[in-house]
C-alpha positions in Angstrom: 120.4 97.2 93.7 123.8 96.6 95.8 123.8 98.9 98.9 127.8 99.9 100.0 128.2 101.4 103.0 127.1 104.7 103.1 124.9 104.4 100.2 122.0 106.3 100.2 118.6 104.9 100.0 117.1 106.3 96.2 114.4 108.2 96.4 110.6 107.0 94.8 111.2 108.5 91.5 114.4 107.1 91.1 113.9 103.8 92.2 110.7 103.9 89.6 113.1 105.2 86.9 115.3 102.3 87.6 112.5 100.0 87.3 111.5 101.3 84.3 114.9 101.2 82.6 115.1 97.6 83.9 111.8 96.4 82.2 112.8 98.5 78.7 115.8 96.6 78.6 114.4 92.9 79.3 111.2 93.8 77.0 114.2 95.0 74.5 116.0 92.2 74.8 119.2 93.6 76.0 119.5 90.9 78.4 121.8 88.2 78.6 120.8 85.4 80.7 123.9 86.2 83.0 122.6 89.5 83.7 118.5 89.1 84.2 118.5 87.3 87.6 120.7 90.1 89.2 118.6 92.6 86.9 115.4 90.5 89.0 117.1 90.5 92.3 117.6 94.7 92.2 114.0 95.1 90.6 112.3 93.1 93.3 114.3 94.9 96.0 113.3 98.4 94.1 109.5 97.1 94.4 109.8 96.2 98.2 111.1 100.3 98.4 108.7 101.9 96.4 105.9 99.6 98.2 107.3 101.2 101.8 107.2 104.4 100.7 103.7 104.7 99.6 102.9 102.6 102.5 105.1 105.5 104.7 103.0 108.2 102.3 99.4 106.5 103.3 100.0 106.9 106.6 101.2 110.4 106.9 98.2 111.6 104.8 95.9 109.7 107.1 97.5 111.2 110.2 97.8 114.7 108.9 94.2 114.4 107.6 92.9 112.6 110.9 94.4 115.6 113.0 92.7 118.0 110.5 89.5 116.9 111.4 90.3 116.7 115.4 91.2 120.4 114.5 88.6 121.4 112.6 86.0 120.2 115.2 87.6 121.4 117.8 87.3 124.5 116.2 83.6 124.3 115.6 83.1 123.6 119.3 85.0 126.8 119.9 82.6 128.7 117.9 79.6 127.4 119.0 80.5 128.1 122.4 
């Protein structure tokens, strides 16, 4: 996965589509050995981005459900008042 300058960053689904077609393609065979470690190198980077983002994801379902609940309380309060 070479990065130029002004490359944008793929998104999950692509980066898991890239994965994919690197693993059909070693699993095939269609490999040589002066291709797989770069074909390693991008797959290991594409791993490290999909692991961010659903790291990135986690954490903005736990906030957004964490302020649900402050809101939902604090509505209950509200109405018992």
């Amino acid at each position: 996965m070479s990065k130029s300058k002004g490359a944008k960053e793929p998104s999950y689904s692509e980066a898991a589509a890239r994965l994919e077609e690197i693993l059909r393609k070693i699993e095939e065979g269609q490999v040589d050995i002066d291709e797989l470690s770069g074909l390693v190198g991008e797959a290991a980077g594409l791993v490290a981005l999909c692991r961010g983002k659903i790291q990135a994801a986690e954490v903005q379902v736990k906030t957004i459900t964490e302020q649900l609940e402050r809101d939902a309380a604090a509505e209950a309060e509200s109405d018992d008042g």
